[in-house]
N, C-alpha and C positions, 0 to 999 in steps of 0.2 A: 166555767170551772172544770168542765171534762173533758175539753178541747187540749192544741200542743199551743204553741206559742211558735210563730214566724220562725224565733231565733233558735229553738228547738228543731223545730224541722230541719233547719238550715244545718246547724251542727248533727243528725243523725245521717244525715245526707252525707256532709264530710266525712264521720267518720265511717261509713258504709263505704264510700269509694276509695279510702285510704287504704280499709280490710279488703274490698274485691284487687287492689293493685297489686298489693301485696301478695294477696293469696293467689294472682293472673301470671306474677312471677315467679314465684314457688312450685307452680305446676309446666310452668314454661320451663324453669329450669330442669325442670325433676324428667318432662318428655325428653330434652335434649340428652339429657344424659342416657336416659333406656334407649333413644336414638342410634348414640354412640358408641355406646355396649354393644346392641344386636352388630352392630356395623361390623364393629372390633370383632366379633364373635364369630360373624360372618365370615369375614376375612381370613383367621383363622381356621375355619373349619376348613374353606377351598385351598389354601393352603398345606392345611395337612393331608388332605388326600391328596393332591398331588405326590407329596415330598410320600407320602405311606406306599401309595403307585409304583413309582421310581422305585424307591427301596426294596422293594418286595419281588419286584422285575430285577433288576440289574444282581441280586444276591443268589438269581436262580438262573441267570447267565452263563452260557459257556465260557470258560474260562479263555482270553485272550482272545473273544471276541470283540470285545470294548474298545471303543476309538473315541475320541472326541474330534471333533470337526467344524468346521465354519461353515455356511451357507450350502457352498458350493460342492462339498465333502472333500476338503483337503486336511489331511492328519495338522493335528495341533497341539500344544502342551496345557493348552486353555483356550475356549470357545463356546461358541452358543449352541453345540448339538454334542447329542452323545448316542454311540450307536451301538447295539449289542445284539445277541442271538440268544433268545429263550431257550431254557433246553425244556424240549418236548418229550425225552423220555431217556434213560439212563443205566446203567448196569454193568458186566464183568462181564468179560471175555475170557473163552477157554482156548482159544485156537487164532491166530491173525496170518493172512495174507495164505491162507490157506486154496489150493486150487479149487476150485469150484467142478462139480461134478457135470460130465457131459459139456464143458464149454475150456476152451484153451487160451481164452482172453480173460475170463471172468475171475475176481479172486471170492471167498466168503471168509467171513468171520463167524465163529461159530462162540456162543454168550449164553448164561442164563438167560430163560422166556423172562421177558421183562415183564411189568406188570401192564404195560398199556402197547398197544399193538403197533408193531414199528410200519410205516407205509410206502410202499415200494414208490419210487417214482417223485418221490416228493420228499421225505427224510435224508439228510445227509450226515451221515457217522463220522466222530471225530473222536482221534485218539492220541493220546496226549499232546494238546494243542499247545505250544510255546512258539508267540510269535518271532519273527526273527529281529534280532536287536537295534536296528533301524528303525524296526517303527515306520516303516511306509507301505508295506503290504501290509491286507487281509492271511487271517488262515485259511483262506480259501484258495491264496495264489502261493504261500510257501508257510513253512516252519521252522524255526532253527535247527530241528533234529530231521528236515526231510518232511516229507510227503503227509499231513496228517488227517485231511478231511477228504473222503468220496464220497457220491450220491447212490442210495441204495438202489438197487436194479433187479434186487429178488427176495422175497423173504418167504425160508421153510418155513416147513413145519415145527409145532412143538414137538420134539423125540424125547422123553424120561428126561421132562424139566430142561433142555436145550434147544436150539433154535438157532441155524442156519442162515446169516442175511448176507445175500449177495450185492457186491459193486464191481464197477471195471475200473480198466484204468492200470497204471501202474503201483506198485508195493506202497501199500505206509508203512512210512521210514522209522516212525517215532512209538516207540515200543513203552507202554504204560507203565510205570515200575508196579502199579495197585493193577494193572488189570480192568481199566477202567475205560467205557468208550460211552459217549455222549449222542443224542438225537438232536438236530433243532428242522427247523424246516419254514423258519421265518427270521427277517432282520426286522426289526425294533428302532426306529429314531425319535429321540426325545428333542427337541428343538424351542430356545427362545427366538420368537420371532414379535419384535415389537413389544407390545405389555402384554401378549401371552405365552402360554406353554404348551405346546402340541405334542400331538404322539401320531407315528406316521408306522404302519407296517407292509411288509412286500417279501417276497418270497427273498428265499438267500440268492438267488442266481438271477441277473448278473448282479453285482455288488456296486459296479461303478460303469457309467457315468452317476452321480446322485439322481440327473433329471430321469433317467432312464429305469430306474431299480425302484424309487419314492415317489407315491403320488406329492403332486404339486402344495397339495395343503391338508395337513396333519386335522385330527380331531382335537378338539380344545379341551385341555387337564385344567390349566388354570386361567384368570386375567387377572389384571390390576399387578402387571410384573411391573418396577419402575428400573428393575437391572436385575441381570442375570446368567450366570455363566458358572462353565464347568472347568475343571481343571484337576493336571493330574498331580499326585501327591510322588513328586519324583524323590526325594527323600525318604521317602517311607522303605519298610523292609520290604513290601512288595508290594512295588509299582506300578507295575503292570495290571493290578486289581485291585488297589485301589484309588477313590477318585475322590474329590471332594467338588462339592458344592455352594454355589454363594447364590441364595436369593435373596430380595427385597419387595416386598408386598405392599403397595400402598392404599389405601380407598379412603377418601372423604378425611384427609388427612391425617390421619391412624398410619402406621408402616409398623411391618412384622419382617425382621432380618432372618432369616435362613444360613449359619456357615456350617456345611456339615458334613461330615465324612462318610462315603459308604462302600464297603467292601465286599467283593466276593466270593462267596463261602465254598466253592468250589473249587478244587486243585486237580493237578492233571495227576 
């Protein structure tokens, strides 16, 4: 009288295993999705540092230093690399192609002390950079308006807030209408290379051959690229600085597209 019954058992049996089935796929589904998520979320986050990287470098670029380029660094209107120059340090000039004292080769430009110490031997000064309208040279080899970038070779003293830096060379040609002369003292390549995005950097000199100026393989910004490429916004009111962007992000079946514009905030 206080026992179950065969058929009892039998039916608690069923319906326990019908509840664990149930509830084995409820929790199955419920991991796949927190799965999914993190995955997506994942994706997104290396994604946006990259494209935040980029952005935040390329906005603080010299102005017409930007190229885009193929493997091999041949200029393009869209390609898998983009190549710029940081600017290292910035400010206004009171004096240009001024003779330099005690030397008959040497020119200085004479500028507010800038805030961060310009370094001889390594910084190269650039004044209003506009490349020439070909598009096959660097600022480093012409300008449209003439001669605009030299390597410093001296830097005075602070005198009552001014500062003396010397280069050689012949004149810069391209005269600031603002007054304004730029530092970098590195080149910057951002490169799709298969399903990642590298960042490769090397001094400014020489600029070309690519094998010769860029180490052979970049630091990795992103993976999971499934396409990717840069391009320039020839349409746009200016061209020359700005570029746009197309990624495509995939992982574990998830894709996050990337089409995006980005400009430099920088004028000569």
């Amino acid at each position: 009288m206080r026992g179950f019954t065969l058929v009892e058992l039998v039916m608690v049996i069923l319906l326990l295993g019908i509840m664990a089935t149930f509830s084995s796929q409820f929790i199955g589904i419920g991991t796949q999705i927190y799965g999914d998520a993190s995955s997506r979320e994942q994706l997104m986050s290396d994604a946006r540092f990259a494209m935040e990287r980029l952005n935040r470098e390329l906005h603080d670029a010299v102005p017409g230093s930007e190229r885009i380029e193929d493997q091999d660094g041949n200029w393009l209107d869209q390609g898998p690399c983009l190549r710029f120059w940081p600017i290292s340090n910035s400010g206004r000039y009171l004096a240009l192609n001024r003779p330099a004292s005690g030397s008959s080769s040497s020119l200085e430009l004479v500028m507010v002390a800038p805030p961060v110490a310009v370094e001889q031997k390594k910084d190269w000064l650039v004044v209003f950079p506009q490349p020439i309208s070909s598009g096959t040279q660097t600022i480093l080899d012409r300008c449209d308006y003439g001669r605009c970038v030299a390597q410093v070779t001296a830097v005075g003293p602070v005198i009552s807030g001014a500062q003396a830096i010397g280069y050689s060379g012949a004149q810069l040609d391209g005269l600031s209408p603002g007054s304004r002369v730029y530092f970098a003292n590195q080149q910057v390549r951002y490169c799709v290379e298969g399903s990642t995005l590298t960042r490769s950097i090397a001094p400014i000199a020489p600029i070309a051959p690519i094998g010769a100026s860029l180490p052979a393989q970049g630091v990795l910004m992103a993976d999971s690229l499934r396409t990717g490429v840069f391009y320039r916004e020839t349409s746009a009111f200016n061209a020359e600085g700005e570029f746009g962007v197309r990624f495509v992000f995939e992982r574990r079946g998830e894709s996050v597209t990337f089409n995006h514009k980005i400009g430099v905030f920088n004028v000569p």
